[in-house]
C-alpha positions in Angstrom: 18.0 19.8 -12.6 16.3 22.7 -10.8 14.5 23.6 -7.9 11.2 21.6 -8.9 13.1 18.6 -9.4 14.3 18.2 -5.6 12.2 15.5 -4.1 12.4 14.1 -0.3 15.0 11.3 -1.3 17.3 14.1 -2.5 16.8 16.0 1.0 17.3 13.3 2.9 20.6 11.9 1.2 21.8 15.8 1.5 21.5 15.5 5.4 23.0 11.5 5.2 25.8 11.9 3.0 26.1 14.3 -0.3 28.6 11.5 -1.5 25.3 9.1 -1.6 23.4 12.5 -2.8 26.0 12.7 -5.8 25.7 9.4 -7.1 21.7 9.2 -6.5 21.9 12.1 -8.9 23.7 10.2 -11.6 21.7 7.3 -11.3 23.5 5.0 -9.3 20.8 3.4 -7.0 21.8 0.1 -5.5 18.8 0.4 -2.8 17.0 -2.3 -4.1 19.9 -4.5 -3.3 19.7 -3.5 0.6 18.0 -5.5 3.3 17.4 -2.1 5.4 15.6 -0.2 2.8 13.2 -3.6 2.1 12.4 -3.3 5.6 11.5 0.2 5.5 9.3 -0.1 2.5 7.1 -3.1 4.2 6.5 -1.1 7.5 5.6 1.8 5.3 3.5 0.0 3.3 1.9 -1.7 6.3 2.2 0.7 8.7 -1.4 3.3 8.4 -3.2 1.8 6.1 -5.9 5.0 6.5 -3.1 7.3 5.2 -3.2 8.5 1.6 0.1 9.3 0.1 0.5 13.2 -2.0 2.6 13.4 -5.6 3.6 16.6 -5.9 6.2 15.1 -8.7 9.5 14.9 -7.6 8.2 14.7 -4.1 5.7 12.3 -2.8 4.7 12.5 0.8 3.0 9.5 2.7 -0.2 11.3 3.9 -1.9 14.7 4.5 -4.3 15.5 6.9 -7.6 17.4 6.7 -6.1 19.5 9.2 -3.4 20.3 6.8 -0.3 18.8 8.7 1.9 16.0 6.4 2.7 13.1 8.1 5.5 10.5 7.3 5.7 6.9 8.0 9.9 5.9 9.3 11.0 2.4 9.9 14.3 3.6 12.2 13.7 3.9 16.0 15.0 7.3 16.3 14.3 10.9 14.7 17.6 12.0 12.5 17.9 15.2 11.0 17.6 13.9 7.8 14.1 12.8 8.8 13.2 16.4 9.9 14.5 17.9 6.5 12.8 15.4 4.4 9.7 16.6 5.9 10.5 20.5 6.1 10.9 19.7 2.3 7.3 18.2 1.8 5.8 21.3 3.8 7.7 23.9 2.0 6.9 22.1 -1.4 3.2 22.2 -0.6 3.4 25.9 1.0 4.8 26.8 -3.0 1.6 25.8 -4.6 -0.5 27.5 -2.0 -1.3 24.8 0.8 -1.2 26.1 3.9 0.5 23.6 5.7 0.8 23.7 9.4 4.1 21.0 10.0 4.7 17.6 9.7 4.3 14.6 12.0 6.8 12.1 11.9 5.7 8.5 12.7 8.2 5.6 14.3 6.8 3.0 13.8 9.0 0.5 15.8 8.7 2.5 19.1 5.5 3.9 18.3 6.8 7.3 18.9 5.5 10.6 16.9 7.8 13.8 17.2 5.5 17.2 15.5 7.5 19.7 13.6 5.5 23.0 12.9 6.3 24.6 9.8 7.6 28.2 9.9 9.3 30.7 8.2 12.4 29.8 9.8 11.4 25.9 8.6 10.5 27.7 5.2 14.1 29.1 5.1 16.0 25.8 5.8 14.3 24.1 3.5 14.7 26.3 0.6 18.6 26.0 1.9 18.2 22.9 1.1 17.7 23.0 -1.9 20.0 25.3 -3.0 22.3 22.6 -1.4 20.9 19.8 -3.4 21.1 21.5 -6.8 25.0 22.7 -5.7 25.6 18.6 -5.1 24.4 18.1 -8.5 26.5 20.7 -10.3 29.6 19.3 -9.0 31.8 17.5 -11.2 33.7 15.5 -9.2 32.5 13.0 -6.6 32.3 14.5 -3.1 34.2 12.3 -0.6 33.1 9.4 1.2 32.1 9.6 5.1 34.7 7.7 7.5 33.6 3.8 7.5 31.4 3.8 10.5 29.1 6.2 9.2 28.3 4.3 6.1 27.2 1.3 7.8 23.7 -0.1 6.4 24.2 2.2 3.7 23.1 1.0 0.3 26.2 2.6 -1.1 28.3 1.0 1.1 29.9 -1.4 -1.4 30.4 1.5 -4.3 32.1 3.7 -2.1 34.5 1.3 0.2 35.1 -1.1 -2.6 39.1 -0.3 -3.8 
């Protein structure tokens, strides 16, 4: 894997849980089995239907403007940090093949809430950080350990990691 490979899932299970990260990596993806991430797939799918969504290969964004600012769709009520990286990510991937992208919207759906996040160098820095973390994860050999229980609830992994 390498730095081109990273995509916005990869960021965003970096800032959740590198334990999640680890086994995303190695193909274990039990998301399809979760209620929570069905959820999140309809309201993004329903959510702007004006919005085009970017491949940029390993990272595919849900929409950018002609005013050159990404925005993403999220089902949860409530910005994470995770949230923020995942779209640091999409601006710093576009800023490498010469977009000059201004930030990223973020758009909560359920509270109809929008935080803006303009991308700078210091945004460029954290997200190339976080990348280097990502492909660290994935070198690993051994699984990184699991979060304490109540962090992992609705987690799609759930089951792999508290399952003895």
């Amino acid at each position: 894997m390498d730095a081109a490979d990273v995509g916005g899932v990869h960021i965003k299970y970096l800032h959740h849980c590198r334990r999640q990260l680890w086994l995303y990596l190695r193909g274990i993806r039990p998301e399809h089995l979760s209620a929570r991430v069905r959820l999140g797939e309809a309201v993004h799918d329903t959510a702007y239907g004006r919005f085009r969504p970017v491949d940029l290969g390993a990272a595919k964004l849900d929409h950018l403007d002609g005013d050159l600012w990404v925005h993403e769709v999220k089902s949860s009520r409530r910005p994470t940090a995770a949230d923020e990286a995942q779209a640091l990510h999409y601006c710093h991937r576009l800023a490498d093949v010469g977009v000059d992208v201004r930030g990223a919207i973020l758009h909560y759906r359920p509270t109809r809430r929008t935080v803006r996040l303009p991308f700078d160098d210091a945004c460029r820095d954290r997200a190339a950080a976080d990348v280097a973390a990502v492909l660290a994860v994935a070198a690993e050999t051994t699984t990184p350990q699991r979060l304490d229980r109540p962090a992992c609830t609705g987690c799609s992994f759930l089951d792999y990691c508290w399952t003895d």
